[in-house]
Each structure stands twice: as C-alpha cells, then as structure tokens.
C-alpha positions as CSV (number, residue, x, y, z in Angstrom):
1,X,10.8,-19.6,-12.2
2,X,7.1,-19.3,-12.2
3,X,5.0,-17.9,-15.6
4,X,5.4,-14.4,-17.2
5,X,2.0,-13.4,-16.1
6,X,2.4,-13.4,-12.7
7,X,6.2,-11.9,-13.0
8,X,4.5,-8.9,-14.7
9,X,1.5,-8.6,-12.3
10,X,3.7,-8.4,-9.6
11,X,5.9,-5.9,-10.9
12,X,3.1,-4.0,-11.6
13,X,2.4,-4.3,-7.3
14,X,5.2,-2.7,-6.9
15,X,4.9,-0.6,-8.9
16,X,1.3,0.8,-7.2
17,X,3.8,0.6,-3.6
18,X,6.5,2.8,-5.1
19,X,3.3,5.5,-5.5
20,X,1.8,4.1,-2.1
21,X,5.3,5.0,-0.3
22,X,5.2,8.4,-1.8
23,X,1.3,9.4,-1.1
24,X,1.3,8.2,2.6
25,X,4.6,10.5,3.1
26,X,3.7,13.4,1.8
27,X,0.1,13.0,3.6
28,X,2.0,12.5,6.7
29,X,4.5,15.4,6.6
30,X,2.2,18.0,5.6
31,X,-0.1,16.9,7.9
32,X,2.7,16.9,11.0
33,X,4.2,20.5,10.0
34,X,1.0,22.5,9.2
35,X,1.3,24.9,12.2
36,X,5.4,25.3,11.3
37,X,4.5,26.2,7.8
38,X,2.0,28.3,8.3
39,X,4.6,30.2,10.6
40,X,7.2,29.9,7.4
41,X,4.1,31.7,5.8
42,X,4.0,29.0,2.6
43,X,1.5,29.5,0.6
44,X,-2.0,28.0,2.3
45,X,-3.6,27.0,-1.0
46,X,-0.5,25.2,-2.5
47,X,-0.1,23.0,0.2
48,X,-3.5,22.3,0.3
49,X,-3.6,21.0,-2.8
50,X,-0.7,19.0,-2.1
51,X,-2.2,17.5,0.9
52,X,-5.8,16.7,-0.8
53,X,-3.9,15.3,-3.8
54,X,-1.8,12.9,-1.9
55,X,-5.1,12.0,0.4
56,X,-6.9,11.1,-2.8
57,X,-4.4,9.0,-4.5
58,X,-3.5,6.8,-1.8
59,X,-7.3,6.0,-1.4
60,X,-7.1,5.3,-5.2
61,X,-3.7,3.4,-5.1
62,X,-4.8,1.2,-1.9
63,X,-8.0,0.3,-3.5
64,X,-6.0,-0.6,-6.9
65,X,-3.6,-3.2,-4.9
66,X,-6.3,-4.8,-2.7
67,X,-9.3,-5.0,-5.2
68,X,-10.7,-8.2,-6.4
69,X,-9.8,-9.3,-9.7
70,X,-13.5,-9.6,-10.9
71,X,-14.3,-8.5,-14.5
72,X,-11.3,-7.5,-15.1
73,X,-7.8,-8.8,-15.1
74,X,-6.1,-7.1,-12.6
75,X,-2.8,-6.2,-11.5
76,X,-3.7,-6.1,-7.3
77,X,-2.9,-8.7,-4.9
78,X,-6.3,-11.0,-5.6
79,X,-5.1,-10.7,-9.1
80,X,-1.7,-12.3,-8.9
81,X,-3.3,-15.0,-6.7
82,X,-5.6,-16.0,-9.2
83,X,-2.9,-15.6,-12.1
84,X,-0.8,-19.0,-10.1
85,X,-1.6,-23.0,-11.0
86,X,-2.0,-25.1,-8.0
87,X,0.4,-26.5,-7.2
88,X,2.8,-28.2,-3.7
89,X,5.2,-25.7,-2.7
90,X,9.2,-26.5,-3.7
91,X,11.2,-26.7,0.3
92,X,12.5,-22.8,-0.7
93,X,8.4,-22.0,-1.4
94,X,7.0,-23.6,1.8
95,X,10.1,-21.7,4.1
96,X,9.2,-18.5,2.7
97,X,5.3,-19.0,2.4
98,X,5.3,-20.2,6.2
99,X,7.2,-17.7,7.0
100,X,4.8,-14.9,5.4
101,X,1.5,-16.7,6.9
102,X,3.0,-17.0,10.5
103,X,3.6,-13.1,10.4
104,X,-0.2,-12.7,9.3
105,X,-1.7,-14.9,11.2
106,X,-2.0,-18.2,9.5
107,X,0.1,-21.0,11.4
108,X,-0.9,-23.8,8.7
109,X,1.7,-25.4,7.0
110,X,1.6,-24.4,3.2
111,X,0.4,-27.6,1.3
112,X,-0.7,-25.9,-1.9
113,X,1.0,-22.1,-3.2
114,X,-2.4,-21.1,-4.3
115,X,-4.6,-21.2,-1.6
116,X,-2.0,-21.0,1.4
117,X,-1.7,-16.9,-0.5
118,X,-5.2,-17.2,-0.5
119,X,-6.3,-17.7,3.0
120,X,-3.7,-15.8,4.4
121,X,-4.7,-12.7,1.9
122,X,-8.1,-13.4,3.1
123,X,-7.2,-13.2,6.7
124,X,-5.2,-10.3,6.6
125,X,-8.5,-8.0,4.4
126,X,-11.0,-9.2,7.5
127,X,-8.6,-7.8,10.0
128,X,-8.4,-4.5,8.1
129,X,-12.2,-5.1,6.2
130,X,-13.6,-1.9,8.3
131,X,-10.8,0.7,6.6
132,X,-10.7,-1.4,3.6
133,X,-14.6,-0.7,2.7
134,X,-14.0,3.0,3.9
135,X,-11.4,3.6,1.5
136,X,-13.0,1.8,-1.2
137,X,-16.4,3.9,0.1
138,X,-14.3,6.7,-0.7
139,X,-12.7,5.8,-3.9
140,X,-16.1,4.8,-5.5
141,X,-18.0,8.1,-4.6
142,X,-15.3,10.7,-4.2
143,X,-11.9,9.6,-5.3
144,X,-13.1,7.8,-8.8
145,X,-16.9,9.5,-9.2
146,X,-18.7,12.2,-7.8
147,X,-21.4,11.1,-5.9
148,X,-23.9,13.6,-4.9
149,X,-24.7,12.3,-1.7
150,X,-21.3,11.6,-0.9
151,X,-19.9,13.3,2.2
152,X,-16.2,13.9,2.6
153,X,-14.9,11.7,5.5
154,X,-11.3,11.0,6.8
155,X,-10.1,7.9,5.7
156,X,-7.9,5.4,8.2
157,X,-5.6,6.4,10.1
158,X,-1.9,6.5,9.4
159,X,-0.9,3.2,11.0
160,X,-3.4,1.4,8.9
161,X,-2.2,2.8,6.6
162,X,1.3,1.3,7.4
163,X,-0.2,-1.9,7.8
164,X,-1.4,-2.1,4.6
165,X,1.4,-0.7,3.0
166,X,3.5,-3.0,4.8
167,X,1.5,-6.4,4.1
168,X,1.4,-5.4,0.6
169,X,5.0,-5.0,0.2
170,X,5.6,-8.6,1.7
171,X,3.6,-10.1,-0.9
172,X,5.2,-8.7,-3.5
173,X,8.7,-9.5,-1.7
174,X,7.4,-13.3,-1.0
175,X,5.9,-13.9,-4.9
176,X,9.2,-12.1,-6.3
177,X,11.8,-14.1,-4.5
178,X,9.8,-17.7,-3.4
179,X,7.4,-18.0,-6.5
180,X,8.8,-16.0,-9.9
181,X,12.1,-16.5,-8.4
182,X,13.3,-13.5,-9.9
183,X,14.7,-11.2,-6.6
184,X,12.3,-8.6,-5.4
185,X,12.9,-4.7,-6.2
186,X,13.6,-2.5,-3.4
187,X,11.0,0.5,-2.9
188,X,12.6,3.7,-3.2
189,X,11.5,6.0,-0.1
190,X,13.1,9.5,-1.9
191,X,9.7,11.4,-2.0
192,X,9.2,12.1,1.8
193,X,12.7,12.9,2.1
194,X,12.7,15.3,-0.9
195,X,9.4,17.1,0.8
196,X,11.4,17.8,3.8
197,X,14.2,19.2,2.0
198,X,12.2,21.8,0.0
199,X,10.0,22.5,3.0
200,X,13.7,23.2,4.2
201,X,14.3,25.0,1.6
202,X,11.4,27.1,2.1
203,X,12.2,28.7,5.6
204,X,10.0,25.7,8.0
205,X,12.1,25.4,11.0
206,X,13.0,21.8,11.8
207,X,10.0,19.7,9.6
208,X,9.3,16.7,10.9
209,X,9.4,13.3,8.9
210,X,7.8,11.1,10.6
211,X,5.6,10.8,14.4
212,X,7.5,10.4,17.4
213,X,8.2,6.7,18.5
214,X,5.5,6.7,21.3
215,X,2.7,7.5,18.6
C-alpha cells in the first residue's frame, strides 16, 4: 500500500467524479427533453436554472480534477501524480499501468510509476488541450469570476465530456487498486436516473436518458 497522501487525494478524485457523473446527466437530459417538457408545461425558469447550474459546475468540477497542482496542493489528477516517490513498478503495478497507457495512447512499457502516469496524463490533456482551455476559459471568467469582457460560449460537447469523465475515472480506478492498493469505489450513477423519474413524475411523456446509439 502506497502513502496516506495519495490514498486521500485520490478519494478526493472521486469524489469530484461522483459530482462530475451527476452535472453531465442532468446537463444532458434537460438538454434532450426541452421540447417534451415544455409540452408537459414545467415551469421554464426552474428548469433553466437547473440546466445553467449543472452547465456551470461541471466547467468548475472538470477544471478542479485536471488542474495543475501549482501553488497549491491539490486534490486533481496532476496533484496525485506529484504526491507519488519514484519508484519501479511491482509485476501487479506495471500490468495495470500498461494496461491504462495502452488505452491512452502510450505503448511504453512502465519503468518508473511516476512519470509513466505522467506522460500518459500529459498525452491524454494535449489530445483534449482545445476543450480543456475552453472550460478553464470559462471557469476563470464566468464560472469562478465575473469578467466583464467575458462572453458566454458553449463549452464541449457532450462526448468530450465523456471522454474526460471517463479518463478521469480510470485514473482513479488504476491509482486505487495498482498503486494505494486499497480497491477502487464504484461511482454511483443515481442522479440522472432520479431526474428522469421526477420529470416522470411531472407529466413529460417518455424522457429520454441518454442520445440514441448512432449519436
């Protein structure tokens, strides 16, 4: 088992995903059912809100898990990387770690923990550094601030979204189980569900969850 800092950083990631999970659904759902529940004649300005507060907090929460841990000590995924010794990867480590870089696009073979997270972090951010620095755009004059000459733009699009979401949670997954050695968490998906129910509830026909497969 690896050092208590980096057992509580990562739990911290997920944490931030649990949150993540729940903004990107209820972003998405609204989003997919506006015309039925405008039909089902909920009220406009409540779901509004709803929307706009979910489209501001995964900006926030996104920015919170991928932000460099600069000044301050923090809890994202540059954060636990720089919280870990170097050191060789145990046989269980280097499985799991080549495992995790072959998915992301690093075919090296893991020779140090540290920087194999590193440069496979690294890759993954300048794949997805255009809706990275939009969200962050976002978060620093919008979401966080109030910037006068800050123009309200659409962030990424719901697959990156995914994407980072998803590259995210296999981090976490890969420093819980291969690194701390502790078992990863599952992340509860109960929010989107619970939307759809009460949507339900509140006369839309047939809400959907989630796009159709082709999209």
């Amino acid at each position: 088992m690896h050092g208590k800092k980096t057992d509580l950083k990562n739990i911290a990631l997920v944490k931030q995903l649990v949150f993540l999970r729940a903004h990107i659904d209820v972003h998405r759902i609204i989003g997919l059912n506006v015309d039925a529940i405008r039909k089902a004649h909920v009220s406009n300005a409540f779901v509004g809100y709803l929307q706009g507060s979910a489209h501001d907090a995964l900006a926030l929460c996104i920015c919170k898990i991928y932000e460099a841990s600069g000044r301050n000590d923090l809890n994202s995924i540059p954060g636990i990387i720089d919280s870990l010794p170097t050191k060789k990867p145990s046989k269980k480590q280097g499985v799991a770690l080549r495992e995790f870089g072959a998915k992301y696009s690093n075919a090296a073979v893991p020779v140090e923990v540290k920087s194999f997270l590193l440069v496979t972090c690294g890759l993954f951010s300048g794949l997805h550094s255009e809706s990275l620095s939009r969200l962050k755009r976002y978060r620093d004059t919008i979401g966080a601030h109030s910037d006068y000459k800050a123009k309200k733009t659409p962030l990424p699009s719901h697959a990156e979204f995914e994407q980072l979401y998803e590259f995210a949670l296999d981090f976490y997954n890969v420093v819980a189980d291969a690194i701390v050695g502790a078992g990863p968490a599952s992340v509860p998906r109960m929010t989107g569900p619970g939307l759809v129910q009460v949507l339900k509830s509140l006369g839309v026909e047939d809400p959907q969850f989630d796009f159709p497969p082709d999209q």
